[in-house]
C-alpha positions, 0 to 999 in steps of 0.5 A: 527474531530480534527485537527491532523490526524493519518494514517497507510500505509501497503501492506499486501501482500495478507498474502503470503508474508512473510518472506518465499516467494519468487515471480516469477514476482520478479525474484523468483520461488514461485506463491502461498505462500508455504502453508496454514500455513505460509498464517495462521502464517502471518494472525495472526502477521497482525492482531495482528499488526493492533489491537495494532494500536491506529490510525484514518485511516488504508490505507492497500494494497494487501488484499485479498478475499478468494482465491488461492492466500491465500491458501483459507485463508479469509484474507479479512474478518480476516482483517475486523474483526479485524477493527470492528466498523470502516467504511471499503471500499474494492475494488479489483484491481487486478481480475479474470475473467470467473473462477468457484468461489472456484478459483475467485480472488479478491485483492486490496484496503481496507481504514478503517476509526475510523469516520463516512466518505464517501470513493469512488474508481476511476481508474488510467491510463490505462484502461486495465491495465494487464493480465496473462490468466484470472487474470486482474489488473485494478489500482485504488485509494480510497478517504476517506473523513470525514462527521464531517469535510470534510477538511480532504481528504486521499488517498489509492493507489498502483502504477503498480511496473513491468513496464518500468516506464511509467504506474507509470509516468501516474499513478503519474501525475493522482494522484498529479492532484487530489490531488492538486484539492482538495488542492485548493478546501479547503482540508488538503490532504495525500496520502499514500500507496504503491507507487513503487517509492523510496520516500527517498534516504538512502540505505541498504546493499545489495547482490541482482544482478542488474537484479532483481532490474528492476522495481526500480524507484525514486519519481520525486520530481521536479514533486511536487507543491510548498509546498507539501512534501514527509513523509517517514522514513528515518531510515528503509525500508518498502520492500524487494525485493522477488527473494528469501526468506528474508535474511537481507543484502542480499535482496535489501531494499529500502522505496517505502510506505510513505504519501505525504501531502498538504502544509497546512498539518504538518508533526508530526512524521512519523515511519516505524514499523520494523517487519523484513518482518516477515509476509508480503514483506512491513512494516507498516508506521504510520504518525501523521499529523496536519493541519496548515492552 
């Protein structure tokens, strides 16, 4: 392994988010992607994305199995296909339970790595997490670790987004603790993924009522250890708000996907890829790391 690291972040939204949608939990009235076509449209422009991506580490967000959710669409395999040849992990955070298999629903995590890696799951607080009738959320993290060298330590989360902040505070303080664990067992450490958390504080134009901006939450800076840093763009956003389908300068758009890094960890560049929100309610952010102790 060499000492810089390249890593993609992306909540792909299960391929239902696109531009198009809207999502009830937002404040919208959609809970299904408007149809088979649009889950179809954005599927191509994901993967068409991610196969143009020349970097060691994909951290993805919201992929889903075949399931209502994507219309039926195989979002999973579609996306594992195209990450042929890579070590891929996939663990499902979000699930149903006692539902016949054509209405089973299966999201959550999926690391892919270009090296020969050991990637694992652990849960994040609480242990129940929710449930709307059989659909139940059980957060969690994935950890990638190199065989070739095992100083390299990545993280994929997604933090909880609809609550009053105190799952995501519970949820952080599991995640900075692990992290700096393996900081000071050696490792170079990032962490990336969807955090929920406003990681930079430039904001955009915007005409979304304050009673759809709700779950909006800061990234407690003062909660980090000396050293370690954010990494996030500053120039453009990584998500919209989905109380109605995207119009720029209407919906809210904020920066909530990015990396934090360990302090023996460089940051070379870090870039939101502007896709409009063409094909998901995030967009991708590539970091190019370089250890420097």
């Amino acid at each position: 392994m060499a000492s810089s690291l390249s890593v993609l972040s992306w909540n792909i939204g299960y391929a239902g988010l696109g531009a198009e949608s809207d999502f009830f939990k937002d404040g919208g009235k959609g809970v299904l992607p408007p149809s088979r076509r649009v889950v179809l449209k954005n599927l191509d422009g994901i993967k068409a994305l991610i196969s143009a991506q020349d970097v060691d580490v994909f951290l993805l967000q919201e992929v889903s199995d075949n399931s209502p959710l994507s219309w039926w669409v195989p979002v999973r395999s579609e996306i594992e296909s195209t990450l042929d040849g890579r070590r891929v992990r996939f663990d499902p955070d979000t699930f149903s339970r006692f539902l016949p298999g054509p209405l089973r629903i299966r999201h959550g995590l999926l690391t892919a790595v270009g090296a020969a890696a050991e990637i694992d799951f652990a849960p994040l607080p609480p242990k129940e997490g929710w449930s709307i009738g059989p659909v139940r959320r059980a957060f969690g993290y994935q950890t990638a670790r190199f065989f070739d060298d095992p100083r390299w330590v990545l993280i994929n989360l997604h933090l909880s987004a609809f609550d009053d902040g105190d799952i995501r505070d519970r949820q952080l303080a599991r995640v900075l603790e692990v992290a700096q664990r393996h900081y000071q067992a050696g490792a170079h450490v990032v962490v990336g993924g969807d955090w929920n958390l406003i990681l930079t504080q430039p904001g955009w134009p915007h005409t979304t009522d304050l009673e759809h901006l709700f779950w909006i939450r800061h990234f407690p800076i003062e909660r980090l250890a000396e050293g370690w840093r954010i990494a996030a763009d500053e120039k453009i956003p990584t998500v919209r708000t989905n109380q109605k389908p995207y119009v720029r300068g209407e919906n809210f758009t904020s920066t909530i996907d990015g990396f934090l890094v360990s302090p023996n960890v460089g940051i070379e560049a870090v870039q939101t890829i502007d896709t409009g929100f063409e094909h998901t309610d995030h967009m991708p952010v590539i970091g190019r790391f370089v250890a420097v102790a």
